[in-house]
C-alpha positions in Angstrom: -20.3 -17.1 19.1 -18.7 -17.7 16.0 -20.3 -19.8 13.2 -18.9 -21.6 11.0 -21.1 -19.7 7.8 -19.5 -16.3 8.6 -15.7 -16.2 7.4 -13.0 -15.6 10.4 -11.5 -12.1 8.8 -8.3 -11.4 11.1 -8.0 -7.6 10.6 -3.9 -6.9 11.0 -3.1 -3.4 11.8 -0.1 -1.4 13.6 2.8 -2.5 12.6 7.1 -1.9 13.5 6.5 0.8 10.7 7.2 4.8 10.7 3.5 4.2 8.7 2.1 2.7 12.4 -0.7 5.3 12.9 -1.6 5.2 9.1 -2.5 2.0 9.6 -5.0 2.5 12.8 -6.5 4.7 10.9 -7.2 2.3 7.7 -8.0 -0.5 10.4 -11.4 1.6 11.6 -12.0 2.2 8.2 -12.4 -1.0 7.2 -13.9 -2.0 10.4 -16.7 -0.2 10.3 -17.4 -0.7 6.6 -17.7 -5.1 7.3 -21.1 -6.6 7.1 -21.1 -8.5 10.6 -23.9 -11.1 9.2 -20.5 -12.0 6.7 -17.8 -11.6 8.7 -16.4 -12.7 12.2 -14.2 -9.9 12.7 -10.7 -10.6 15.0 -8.7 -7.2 15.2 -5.2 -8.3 16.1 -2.8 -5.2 16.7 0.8 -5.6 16.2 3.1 -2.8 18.2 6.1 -1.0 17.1 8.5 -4.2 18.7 6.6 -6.6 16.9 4.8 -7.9 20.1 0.7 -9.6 18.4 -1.8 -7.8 20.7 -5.6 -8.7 21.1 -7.6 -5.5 20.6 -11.1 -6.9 21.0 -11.3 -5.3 23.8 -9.9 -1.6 22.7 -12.7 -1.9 19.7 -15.5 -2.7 21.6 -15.1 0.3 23.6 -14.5 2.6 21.1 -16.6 5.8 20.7 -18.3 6.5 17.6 -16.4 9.4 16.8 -12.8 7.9 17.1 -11.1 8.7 14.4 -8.8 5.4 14.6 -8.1 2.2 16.1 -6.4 2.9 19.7 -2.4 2.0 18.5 -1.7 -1.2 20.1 1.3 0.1 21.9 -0.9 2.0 23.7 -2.5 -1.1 24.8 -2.7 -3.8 27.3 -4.8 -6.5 25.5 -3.4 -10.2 25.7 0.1 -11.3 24.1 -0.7 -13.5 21.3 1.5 -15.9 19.0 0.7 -15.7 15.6 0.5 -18.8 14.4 -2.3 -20.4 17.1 -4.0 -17.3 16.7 -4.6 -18.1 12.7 -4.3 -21.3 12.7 -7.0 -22.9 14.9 -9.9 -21.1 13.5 -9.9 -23.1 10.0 -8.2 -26.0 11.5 -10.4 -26.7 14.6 -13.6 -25.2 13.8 -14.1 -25.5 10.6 -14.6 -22.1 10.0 -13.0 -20.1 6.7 -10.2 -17.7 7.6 -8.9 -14.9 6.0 -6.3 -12.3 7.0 -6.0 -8.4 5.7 -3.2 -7.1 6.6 -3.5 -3.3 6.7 -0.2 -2.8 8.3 1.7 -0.4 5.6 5.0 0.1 5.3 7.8 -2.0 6.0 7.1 -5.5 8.0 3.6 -5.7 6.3 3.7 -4.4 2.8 6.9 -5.9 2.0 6.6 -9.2 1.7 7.2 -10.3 5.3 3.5 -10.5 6.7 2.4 -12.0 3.8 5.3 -14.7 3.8 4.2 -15.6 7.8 0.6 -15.7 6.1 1.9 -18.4 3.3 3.8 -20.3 5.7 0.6 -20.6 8.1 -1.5 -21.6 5.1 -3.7 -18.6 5.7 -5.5 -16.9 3.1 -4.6 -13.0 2.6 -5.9 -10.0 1.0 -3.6 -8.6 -1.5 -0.4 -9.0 -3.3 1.7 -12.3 -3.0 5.6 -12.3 -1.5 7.0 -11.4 -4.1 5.1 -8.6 -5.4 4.6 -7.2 -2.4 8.6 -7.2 -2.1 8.4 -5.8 -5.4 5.9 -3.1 -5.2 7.8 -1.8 -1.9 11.3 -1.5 -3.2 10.9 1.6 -5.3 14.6 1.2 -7.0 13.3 -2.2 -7.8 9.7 -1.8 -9.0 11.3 1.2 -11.3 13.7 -1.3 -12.9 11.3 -3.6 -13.6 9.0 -1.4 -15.1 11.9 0.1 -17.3 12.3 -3.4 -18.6 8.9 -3.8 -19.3 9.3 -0.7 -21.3 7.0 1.1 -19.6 7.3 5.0 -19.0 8.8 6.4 -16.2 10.8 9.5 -14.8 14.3 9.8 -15.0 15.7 8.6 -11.4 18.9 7.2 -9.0 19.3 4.1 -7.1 21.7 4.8 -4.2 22.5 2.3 -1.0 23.9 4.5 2.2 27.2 3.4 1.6 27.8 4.9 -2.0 26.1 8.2 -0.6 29.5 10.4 -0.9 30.9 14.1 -1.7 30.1 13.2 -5.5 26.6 12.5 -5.4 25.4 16.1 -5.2 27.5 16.4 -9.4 26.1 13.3 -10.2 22.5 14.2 -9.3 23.3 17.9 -10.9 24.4 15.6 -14.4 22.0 13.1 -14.9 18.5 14.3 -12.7 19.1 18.2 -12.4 17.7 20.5 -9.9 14.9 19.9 -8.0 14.7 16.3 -7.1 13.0 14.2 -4.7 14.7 12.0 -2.3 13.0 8.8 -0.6 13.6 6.3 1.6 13.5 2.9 -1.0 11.2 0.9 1.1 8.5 3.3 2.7 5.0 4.6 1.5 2.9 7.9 3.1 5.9 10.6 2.2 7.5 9.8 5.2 10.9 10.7 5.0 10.8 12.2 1.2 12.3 15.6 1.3 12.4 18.3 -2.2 15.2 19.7 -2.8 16.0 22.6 -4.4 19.5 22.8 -5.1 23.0 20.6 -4.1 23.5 22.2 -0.8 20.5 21.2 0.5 20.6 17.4 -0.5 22.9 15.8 2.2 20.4 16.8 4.5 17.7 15.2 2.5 19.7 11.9 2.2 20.4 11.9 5.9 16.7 11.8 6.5 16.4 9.0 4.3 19.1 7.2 5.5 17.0 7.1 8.9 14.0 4.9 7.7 16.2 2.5 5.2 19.4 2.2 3.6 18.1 2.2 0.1 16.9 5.2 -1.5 15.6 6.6 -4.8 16.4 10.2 -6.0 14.1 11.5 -8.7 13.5 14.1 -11.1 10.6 16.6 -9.9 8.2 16.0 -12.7 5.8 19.2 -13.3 2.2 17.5 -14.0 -0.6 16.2 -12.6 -1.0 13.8 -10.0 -3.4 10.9 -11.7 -4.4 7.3 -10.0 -5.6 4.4 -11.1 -7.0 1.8 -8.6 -6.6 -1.8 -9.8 -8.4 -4.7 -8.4 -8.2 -8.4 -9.1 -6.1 -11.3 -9.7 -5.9 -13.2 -13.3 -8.2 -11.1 -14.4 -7.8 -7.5 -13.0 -10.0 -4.7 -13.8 -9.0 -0.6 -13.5 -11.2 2.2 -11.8 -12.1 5.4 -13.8 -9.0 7.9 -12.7 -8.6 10.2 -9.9 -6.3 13.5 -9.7 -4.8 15.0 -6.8 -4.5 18.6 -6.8 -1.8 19.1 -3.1 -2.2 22.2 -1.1 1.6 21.6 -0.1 4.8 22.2 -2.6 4.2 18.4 -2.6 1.3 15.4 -1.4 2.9 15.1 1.8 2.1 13.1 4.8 -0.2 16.1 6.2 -2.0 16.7 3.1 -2.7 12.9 2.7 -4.0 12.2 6.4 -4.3 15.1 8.7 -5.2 18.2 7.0 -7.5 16.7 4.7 -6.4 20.1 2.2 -5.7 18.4 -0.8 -8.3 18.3 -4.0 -9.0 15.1 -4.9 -10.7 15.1 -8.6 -13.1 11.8 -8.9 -13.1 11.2 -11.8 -10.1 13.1 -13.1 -11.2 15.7 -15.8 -9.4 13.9 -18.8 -10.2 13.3 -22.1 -11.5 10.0 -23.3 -8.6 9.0 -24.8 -6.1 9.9 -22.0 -9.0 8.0 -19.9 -8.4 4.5 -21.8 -4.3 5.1 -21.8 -3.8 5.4 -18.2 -5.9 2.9 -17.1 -4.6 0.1 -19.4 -0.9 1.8 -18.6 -2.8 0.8 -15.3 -2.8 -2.7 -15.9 0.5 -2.9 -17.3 2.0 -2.0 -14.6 0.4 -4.2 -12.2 0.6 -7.3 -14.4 4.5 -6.4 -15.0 5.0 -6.4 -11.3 2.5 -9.8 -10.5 0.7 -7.7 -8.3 -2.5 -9.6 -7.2 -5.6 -8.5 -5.1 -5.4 -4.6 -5.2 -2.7 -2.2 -6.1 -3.2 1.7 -6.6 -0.9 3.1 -9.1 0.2 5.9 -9.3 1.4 8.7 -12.6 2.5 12.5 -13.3 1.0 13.3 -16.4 3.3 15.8 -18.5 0.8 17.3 -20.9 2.9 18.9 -23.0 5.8 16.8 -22.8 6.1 12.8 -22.2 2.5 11.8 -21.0 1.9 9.8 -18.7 4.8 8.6 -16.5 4.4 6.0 -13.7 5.4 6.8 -10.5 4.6 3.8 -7.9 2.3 1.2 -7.0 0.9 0.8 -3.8 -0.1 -2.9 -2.8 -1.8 -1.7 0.4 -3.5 1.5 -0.1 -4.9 3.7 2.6 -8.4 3.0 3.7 -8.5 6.2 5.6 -11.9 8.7 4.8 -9.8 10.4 2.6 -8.5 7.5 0.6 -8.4 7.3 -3.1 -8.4 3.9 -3.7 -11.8 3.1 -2.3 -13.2 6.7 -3.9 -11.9 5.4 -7.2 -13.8 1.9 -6.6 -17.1 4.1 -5.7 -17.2 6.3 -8.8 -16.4 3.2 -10.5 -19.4 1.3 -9.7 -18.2 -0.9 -6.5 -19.3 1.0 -3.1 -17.5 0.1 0.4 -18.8 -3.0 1.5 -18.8 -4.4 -2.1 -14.8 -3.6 -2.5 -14.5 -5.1 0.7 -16.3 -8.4 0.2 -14.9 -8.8 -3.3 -11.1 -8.3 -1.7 -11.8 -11.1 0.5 -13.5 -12.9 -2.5 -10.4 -12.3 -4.4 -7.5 -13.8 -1.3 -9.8 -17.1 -1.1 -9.8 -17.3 -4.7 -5.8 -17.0 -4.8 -5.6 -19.5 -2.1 -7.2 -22.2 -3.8 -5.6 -21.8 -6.9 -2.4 -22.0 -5.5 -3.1 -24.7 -3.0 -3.6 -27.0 -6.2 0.1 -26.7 -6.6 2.0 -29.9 -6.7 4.3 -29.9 -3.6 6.5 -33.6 -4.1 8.0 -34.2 -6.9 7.2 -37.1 -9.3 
């Protein structure tokens, strides 16, 4: 039985995302790290057709060594429509409700979950619309950091129907040889190819092309890997930096979440000064882009050449055993449950800001 001290947490995972089993795999994560004398925890699983799934059911009979949530395609838990399935628990109980979305990728980290969420008056961990729009576009979160005058890599915006014969010279001109091509509006290096040399990039861009019709073609920086985790809204705060050391020619999708190969330095071996500069580039970057909740951003650090140069933010993180953003938080000072509770701190403080708003005009 529910009651009306606990907060309603709606746990949104799955997703109509290439990043679909990423997500099961945050969604135990978090699951298991909730206080249950806090938190009223409703796991709602959303399949690959965008069909809302109950997966009470599926959690409750999970083993303890399951290594994710069961994907909810996979499942046969009740249909559900969204909106009654938010809505009723503040409205008709009295009960507080927040959703986290934990879907990643497209349909949940882009703006389009969270706008359901605003429309529905629900609370929400993370970014708003717009960031979260934002912080997914890669073309677009690199031009707003170049006009924040922030430091970035040198890089190409392309839509599908400019890719032609003359993009292999134009990349050659103004990126050189090797590059990385990416889908615009994906996370997890799915779909991000190296290459080496012109021949090989219309294959690269037709892989691309299959998870969006933006993409982004960048330089290949030679420098560390280095993250930052950022939490909080008006006031956000950095975590002490991490560095990723891949066992692959790049931090793939394996090396991230399967073959657990990668080193991950916590806290990156810098010096104090390079310490302070990358987390208050950090900041920058996630106050530039109006990123509020959490956001981990990413940097190559060029020692002996431009610094520190930001790569991407991510607005949902991974919240898999292998995650940096919540190993950041814990050598910073905030274990598990504590980032947890404060991220849910943080969505019903955004909430009620915003619901002081002025909606008719006077």
């Amino acid at each position: 039985m529910a009651s009306a001290d606990r907060i309603r947490l709606v746990l949104l995972f799955g997703g109509r995302s290439a990043e679909h089993e990423v997500s099961c795999i945050s969604a135990l994560h978090v699951l298991r790290a909730i206080d249950p004398a806090r938190f009223d925890v409703v796991p709602i699983g959303v399949t690959r057709q965008g069909r809302w799934l109950s997966a009470a059911e599926s959690v409750a009979a999970l083993p303890v060594a399951a290594p994710s949530l069961p994907s909810p395609d996979d499942e046969s838990g009740p249909e559900l429509d969204p909106m009654p399935t938010l809505l009723p628990a503040r409205a008709g109980s009295g009960q507080p409700v927040v959703a986290f979305p934990l879907i990643h990728g497209p349909t949940g980290e882009d703006g389009t979950i969270q706008g359901l969420l605003e429309t529905a008056g629900v609370p929400y961990v993370g970014a708003g619309v717009a960031a979260s729009a934002l912080c997914m576009d890669k073309g677009l979160a690199k031009r707003v950091l170049e006009a924040s005058g922030l430091p970035l890599g040198r890089w190409l915006g392309l839509r599908g129907a400019e890719v032609n014969e003359g993009v292999a010279e134009r990349v050659a001109e103004t990126l050189g040889y090797p590059v990385f091509v990416k889908p615009a509006n994906l996370g997890s290096s799915v779909g991000v190819t190296r290459v080496a040399d012109g021949p090989d990039l219309a294959a690269a861009l037709e892989l691309a092309l299959r998870y969006d019709e933006y993409l982004v073609i960048e330089e290949a920086i030679t420098g560390r890997e280095i993250e930052v985790a950022v939490l909080g809204n008006e006031s956000p705060r950095p975590s002490l930096p991490g560095e990723i050391r891949p066992s692959h020619a790049f931090y793939d999708f394996e090396d991230k979440y399967l073959e657990d190969g990668a080193g991950l330095l916590v806290p990156a071996p810098l010096e104090p000064a390079q310490v302070e500069e990358v987390r208050s580039l950090a900041l920058a970057a996630y106050r530039a882009l109006q990123v509020d909740g959490m956001a981990r951003v990413d940097f190559f650090l060029e020692e002996d050449g431009r610094g520190f140069l930001i790569n991407e933010l991510n607005t949902i993180p991974g919240f898999t055993p292998i995650s940096m953003y919540a190993r950041l938080w814990k050598e910073t000072g905030l274990d598990y449950p504590q980032l947890v509770d404060e991220l849910v701190s943080l969505a019903l403080d955004r909430y009620h800001r915003r619901s002081g708003f002025e909606t008719v005009r006077k």
